[in-house]
N, C-alpha and C positions, 0 to 999 in steps of 0.2 A: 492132721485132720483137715480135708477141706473146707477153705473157706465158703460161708455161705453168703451167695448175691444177697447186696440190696441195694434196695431200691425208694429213692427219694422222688414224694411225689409233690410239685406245689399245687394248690388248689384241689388238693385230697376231697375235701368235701363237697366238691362243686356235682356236676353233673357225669361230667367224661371221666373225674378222677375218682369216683366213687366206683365205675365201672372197672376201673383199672387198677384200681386196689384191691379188685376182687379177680380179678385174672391174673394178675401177677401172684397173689396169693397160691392159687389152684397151681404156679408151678413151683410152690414153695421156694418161692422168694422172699427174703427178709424187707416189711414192707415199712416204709417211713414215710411221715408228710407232715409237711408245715400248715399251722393255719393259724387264723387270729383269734385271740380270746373271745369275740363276738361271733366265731363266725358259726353257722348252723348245721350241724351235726349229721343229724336226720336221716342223711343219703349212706352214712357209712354206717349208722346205730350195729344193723346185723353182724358184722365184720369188727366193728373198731376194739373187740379184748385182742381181738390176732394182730392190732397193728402197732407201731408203734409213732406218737402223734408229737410234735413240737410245736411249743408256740415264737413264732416268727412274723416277718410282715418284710413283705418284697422293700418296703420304703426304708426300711429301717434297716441300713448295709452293717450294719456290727451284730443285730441277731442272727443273719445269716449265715456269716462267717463262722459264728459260734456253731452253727446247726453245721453246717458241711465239716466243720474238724472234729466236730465229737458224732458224725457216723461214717464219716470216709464214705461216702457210697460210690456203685460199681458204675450205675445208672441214674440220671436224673430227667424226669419227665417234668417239662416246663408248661404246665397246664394254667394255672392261676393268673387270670386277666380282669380286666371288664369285658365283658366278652360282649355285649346286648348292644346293637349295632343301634338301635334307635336311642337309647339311653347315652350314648358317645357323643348326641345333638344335643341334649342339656347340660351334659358336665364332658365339653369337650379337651379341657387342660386336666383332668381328673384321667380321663380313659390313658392320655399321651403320659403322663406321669406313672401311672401304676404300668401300663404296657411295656414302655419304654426303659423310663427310669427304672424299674425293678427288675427287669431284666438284666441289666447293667451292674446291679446290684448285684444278682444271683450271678452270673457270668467271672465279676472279678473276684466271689467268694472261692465260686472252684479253680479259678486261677491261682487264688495267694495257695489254697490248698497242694497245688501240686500234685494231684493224683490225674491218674488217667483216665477220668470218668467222662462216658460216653454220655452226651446229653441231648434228648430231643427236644424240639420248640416247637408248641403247636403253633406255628403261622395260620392264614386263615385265603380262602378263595375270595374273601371281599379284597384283600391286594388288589386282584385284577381290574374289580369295578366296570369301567365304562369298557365292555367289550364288544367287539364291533362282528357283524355275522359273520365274516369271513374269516374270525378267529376261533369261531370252538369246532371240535373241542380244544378248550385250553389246553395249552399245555405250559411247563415251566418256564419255556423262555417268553411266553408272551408278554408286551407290556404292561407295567402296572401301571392302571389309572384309576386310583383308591376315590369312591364317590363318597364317603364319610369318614371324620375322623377317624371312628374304630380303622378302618381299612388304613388309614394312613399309618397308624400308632402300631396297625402288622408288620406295614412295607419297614414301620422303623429296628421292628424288634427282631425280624426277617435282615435284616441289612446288618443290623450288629453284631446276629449271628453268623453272616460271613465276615465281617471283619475282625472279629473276636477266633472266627477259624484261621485266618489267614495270618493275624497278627502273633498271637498265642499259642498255635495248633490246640488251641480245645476242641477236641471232639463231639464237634456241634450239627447233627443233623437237623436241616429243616424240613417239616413234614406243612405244607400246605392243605388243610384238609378243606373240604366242598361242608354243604350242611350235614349234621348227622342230630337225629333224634332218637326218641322211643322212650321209653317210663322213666319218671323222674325228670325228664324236659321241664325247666321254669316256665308256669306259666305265660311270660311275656311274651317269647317266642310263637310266629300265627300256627301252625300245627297241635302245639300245647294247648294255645289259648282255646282252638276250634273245640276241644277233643273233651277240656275242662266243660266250657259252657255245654255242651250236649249232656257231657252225664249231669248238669245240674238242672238242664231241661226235663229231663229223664226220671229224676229227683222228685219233678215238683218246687226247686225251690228258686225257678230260674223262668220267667218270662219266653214264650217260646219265640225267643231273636237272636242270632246271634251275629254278635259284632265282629266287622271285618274292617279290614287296611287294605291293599293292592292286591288284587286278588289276578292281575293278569302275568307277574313275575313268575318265570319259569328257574326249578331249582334243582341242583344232583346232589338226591339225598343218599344218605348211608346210616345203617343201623349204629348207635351207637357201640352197640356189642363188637360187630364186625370194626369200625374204628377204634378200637383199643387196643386191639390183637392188632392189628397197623401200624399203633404207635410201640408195641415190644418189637413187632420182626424191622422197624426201622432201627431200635437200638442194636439188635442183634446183625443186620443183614447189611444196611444200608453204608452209604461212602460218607466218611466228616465233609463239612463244609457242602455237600452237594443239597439241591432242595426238590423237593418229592411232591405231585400233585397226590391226595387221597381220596379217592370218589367212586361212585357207582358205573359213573358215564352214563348213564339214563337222567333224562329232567322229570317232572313233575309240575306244571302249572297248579299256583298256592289254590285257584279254585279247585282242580281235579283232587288236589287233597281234601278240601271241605265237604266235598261232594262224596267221595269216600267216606268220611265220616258217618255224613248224614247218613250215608245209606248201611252203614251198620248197626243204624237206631232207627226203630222204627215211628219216630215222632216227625212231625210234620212243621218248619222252622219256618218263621220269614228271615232272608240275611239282608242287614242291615249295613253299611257304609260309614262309619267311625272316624271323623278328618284325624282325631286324635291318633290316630294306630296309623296315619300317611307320613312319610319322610319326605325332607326338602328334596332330597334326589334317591332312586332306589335302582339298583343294577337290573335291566330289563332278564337277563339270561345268564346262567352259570352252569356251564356244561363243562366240565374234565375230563381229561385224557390223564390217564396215570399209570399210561404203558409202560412208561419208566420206572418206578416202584415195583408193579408186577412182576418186570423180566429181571431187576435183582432180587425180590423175596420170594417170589409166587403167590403171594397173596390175593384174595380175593374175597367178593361179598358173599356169604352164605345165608342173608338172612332177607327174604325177598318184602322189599317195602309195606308192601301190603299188611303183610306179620306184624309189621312195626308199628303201624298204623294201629292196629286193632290191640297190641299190647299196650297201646299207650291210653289208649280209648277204657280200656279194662284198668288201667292205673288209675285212671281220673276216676272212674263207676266206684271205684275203692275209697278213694281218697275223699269222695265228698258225700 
């Protein structure tokens, strides 16, 4: 009888991994994720009798251990971080400990294991940080100059995974992804946040203002949908040890998103200026090249921003 894939997700119930628990499903895959006894459900409810759930914590290196020898998996997708780039500036040894340290964690679990499981690492496009015009589009060899901890705590977890490739041969792709959203986006994030306050403008139960942060940063966004299916044909397709930009190549100015918004409601806002939603430093420009990714999987976006925009605008109208 053949054996049936599976596939170990961390951070299952986060946002990318709820997506991705549900595509890997659709190819009947045997689906597994760790998560903490506190952590919130919500994003998997529809899904979670098909899956199967473990309770572990990246910090805690003997639960881990325990979870990787009682399901051998084929694939692991390393999704579970602090991932909220302005939230890295108030608990900045928090973001480098769970990023970092827990990775390290997970890394030496499927080490002692001994299996040949293929592992991706969501890295992130804040690595690159301070990029200068005559660098985009990014591409992989560009310099990283990480302008917040989160970004540093990639560059670390991004570095371990080639060291961890080179020392061990674990079969560790890094996938660099650019922004990706659309339904189910936390709040925090400015495209969720826009998209929340409008449907509660909308509502009635929300002052017609809505609060903004840096509205002049440009960003290459990508549907969440389309980055999930990114992150399988990297387990399937891609080279260990190699590391992969994953993006649109198109930017979006965070106001040209707001503005979009607005203009799918037909309520009339004043926008407001919020110090509290500004960062000590914030990347002016994030534009990717992910030529490389494409020309070994062929993958690409099928799902045009705008879409996204307005499914996520419809999540919020729902949701509150």
């Amino acid at each position: 009888m053949k054996h049936k894939t599976k596939a170990l997700i961390t951070g299952i119930s986060g946002f990318a991994g709820s997506y991705l628990a549900e595509f890997l499903l659709k190819k009947n895959i045997e689906v597994h994720g760790i998560m903490r006894w506190r952590s919130n459900i919500s994003n998997i409810e529809k899904c979670k009798d098909s899956l199967f759930l473990h309770e572990a914590d990246l910090l805690d290196a003997h639960s881990l251990y325990t979870v990787i020898d009682e399901i051998q998996p084929d694939y692991v997708f390393h999704l579970a971080a602090q991932s909220f780039v302005k939230s890295s500036w108030a608990s900045p040894a928090n973001t480098i400990e769970i990023n970092m340290v827990g990775s390290v964690n997970l890394f030496e679990a499927i080490r002692k294991s001994k299996r040949e499981t293929v592992i991706q690492i969501a890295c992130s496009s804040e690595e690159y940080g301070m990029v200068y015009e005559n660098e985009v589009p990014i591409k992989e060899a560009n310099p990283l100059r990480p302008l917040s901890p989160y970004g540093v705590s990639k560059v670390g977890m991004d570095y371990l995974g080639y060291q961890y490739y080179q020392s061990y041969g674990l079969k560790i792709i890094r996938t660099r992804g650019f922004n990706h959203t659309g339904p189910r986006r936390g709040e925090v994030f400015a495209e969720s946040s826009f998209a929340k306050q409008i449907a509660e403008i909308e509502k009635g139960i929300r002052e017609p203002v809505v609060c903004v942060g840096n509205l002049s940063a440009e960003r290459d966004y990508t549907d969440v949908r389309d980055m999930v299916c990114a992150y399988y044909v990297a387990v399937t397709k891609c080279t260990s040890g190699e590391v992969y930009n994953i993006c649109s190549g198109k930017t979006w100015k965070i106001k040209k998103v707001l503005d979009f918004l607005i203009d799918q409601s037909k309520i009339k806002v004043t926008i407001k200026e919020d110090s509290s939603r500004m960062r000590p430093s914030d990347v002016p420009i994030l534009l990717g090249d992910c030529s490389k990714f494409t020309q070994e999987t062929g993958w690409k976006t099928t799902i045009p921003f705008e879409q996204t925009l307005t499914d996520l605008l419809n999540y919020w109208r729902e949701k509150v």
